[in-house]
C-alpha positions as CSV (number, residue, x, y, z in Angstrom):
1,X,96.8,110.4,95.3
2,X,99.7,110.7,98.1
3,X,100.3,106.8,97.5
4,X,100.2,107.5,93.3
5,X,103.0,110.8,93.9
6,X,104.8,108.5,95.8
7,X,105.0,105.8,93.7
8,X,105.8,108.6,90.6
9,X,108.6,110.2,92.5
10,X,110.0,106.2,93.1
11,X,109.3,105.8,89.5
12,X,111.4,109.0,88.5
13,X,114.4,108.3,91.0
14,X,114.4,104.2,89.9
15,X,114.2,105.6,86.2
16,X,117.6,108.6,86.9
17,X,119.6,105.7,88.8
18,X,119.0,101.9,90.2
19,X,121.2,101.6,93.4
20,X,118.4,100.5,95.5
21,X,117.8,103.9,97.7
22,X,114.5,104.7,95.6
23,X,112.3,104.5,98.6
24,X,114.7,106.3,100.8
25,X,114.8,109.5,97.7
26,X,110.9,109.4,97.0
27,X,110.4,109.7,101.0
28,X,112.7,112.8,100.9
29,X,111.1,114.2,98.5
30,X,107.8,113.5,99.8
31,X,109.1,114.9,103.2
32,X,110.2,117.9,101.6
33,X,106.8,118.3,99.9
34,X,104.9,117.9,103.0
35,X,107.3,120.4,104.7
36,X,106.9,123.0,101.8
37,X,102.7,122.8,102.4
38,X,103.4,123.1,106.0
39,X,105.2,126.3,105.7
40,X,103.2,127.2,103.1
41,X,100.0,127.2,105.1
42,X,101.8,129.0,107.8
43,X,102.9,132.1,105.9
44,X,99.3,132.6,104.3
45,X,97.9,132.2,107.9
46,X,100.5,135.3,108.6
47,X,99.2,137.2,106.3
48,X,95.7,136.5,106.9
49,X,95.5,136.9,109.9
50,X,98.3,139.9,110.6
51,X,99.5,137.4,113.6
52,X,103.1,138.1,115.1
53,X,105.5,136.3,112.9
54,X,107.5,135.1,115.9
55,X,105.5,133.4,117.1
56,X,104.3,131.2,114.2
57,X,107.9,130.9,112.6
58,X,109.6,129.9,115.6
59,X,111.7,127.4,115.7
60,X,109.8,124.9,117.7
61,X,106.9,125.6,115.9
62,X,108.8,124.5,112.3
63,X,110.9,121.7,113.7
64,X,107.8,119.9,115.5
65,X,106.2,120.6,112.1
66,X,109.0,118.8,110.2
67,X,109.3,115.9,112.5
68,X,105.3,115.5,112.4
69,X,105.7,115.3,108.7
70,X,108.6,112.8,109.0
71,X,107.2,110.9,111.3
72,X,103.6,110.3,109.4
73,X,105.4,109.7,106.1
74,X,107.8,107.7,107.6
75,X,104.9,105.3,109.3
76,X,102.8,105.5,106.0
77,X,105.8,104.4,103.8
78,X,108.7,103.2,105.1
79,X,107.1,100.9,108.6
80,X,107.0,96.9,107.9
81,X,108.6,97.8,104.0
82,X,105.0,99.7,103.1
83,X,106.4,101.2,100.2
84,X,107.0,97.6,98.6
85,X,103.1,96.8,98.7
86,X,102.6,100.2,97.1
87,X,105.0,99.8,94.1
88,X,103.8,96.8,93.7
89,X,100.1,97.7,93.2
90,X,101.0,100.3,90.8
91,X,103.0,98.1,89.1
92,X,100.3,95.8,88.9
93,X,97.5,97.5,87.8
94,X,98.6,99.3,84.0
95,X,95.4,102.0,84.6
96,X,97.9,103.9,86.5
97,X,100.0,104.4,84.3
98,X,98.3,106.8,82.2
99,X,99.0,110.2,81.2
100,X,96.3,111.6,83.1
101,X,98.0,110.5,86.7
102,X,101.3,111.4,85.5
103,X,99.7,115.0,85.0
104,X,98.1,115.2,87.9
105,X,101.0,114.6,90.0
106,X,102.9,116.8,87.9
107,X,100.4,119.5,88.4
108,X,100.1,119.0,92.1
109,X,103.8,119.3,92.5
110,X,103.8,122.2,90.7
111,X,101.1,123.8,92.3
112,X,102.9,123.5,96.1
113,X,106.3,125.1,94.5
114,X,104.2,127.8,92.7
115,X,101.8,128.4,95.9
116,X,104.9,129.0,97.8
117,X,106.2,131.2,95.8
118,X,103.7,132.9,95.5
119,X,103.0,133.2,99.8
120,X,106.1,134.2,99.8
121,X,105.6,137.1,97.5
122,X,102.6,138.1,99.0
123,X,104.4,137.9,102.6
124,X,107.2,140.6,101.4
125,X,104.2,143.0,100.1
126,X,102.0,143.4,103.6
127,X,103.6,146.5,105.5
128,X,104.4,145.2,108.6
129,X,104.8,148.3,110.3
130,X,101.3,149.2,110.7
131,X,100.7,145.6,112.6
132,X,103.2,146.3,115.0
133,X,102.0,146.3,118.4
């Protein structure tokens, strides 16, 4: 699935413009995705679990977490021209190229920006004050 919503977002960026940085956009986006379900998972372990928001959301804490999730994409895409033997499978093989993928990575996409939003809402509702220490 991550190689398929790769290979959509590559598709999508190739389709908007062809200057050649298609792999360099769909990792960014990919990067950014992988960020959003990072900090995602951090605010609903906030709110689960009452924890001081300090010392989750501190700024070691999300920068390690972004260059983790740079790093891993970056090794799983971009190392030795990856993303070239991944276009080229889907390229190859017309069964994914069916409506069904495209809404499933539609979906999926969806689903991190609306659970976001959501943790996010749910974050501003818990009254903070009684979980001071």
């Amino acid at each position: 699935m991550y190689k398929f919503l790769f290979y959509k977002i590559y598709c999508i960026f190739k389709a908007i413009n062809e200057e050649g940085w298609e792999h360099i956009k769909a990792l960014i986006a990919i990067n950014a995705l992988g960020i959003m379900i990072c900090i995602d998972f951090m605010i609903w372990w906030i709110i689960i679990t009452k924890n001081d928001i300090n010392l989750v959301f501190s700024d070691v804490n999300i920068s390690i977490t972004a260059f983790t999730v740079v790093i891993i994409n970056y090794r799983f895409f971009l190392h030795d021209q990856k993303w070239k033997n991944i276009v080229k499978e889907f390229e190859d093989n017309p069964n994914y190229n069916n409506k069904k993928g495209n809404l499933l990575a539609a979906l999926f996409v969806i689903g991190i920006i609306v659970s976001m939003v959501l943790s996010f809402y749910c974050f501003s509702q818990v009254e903070w004050a009684l979980y001071d220490s």
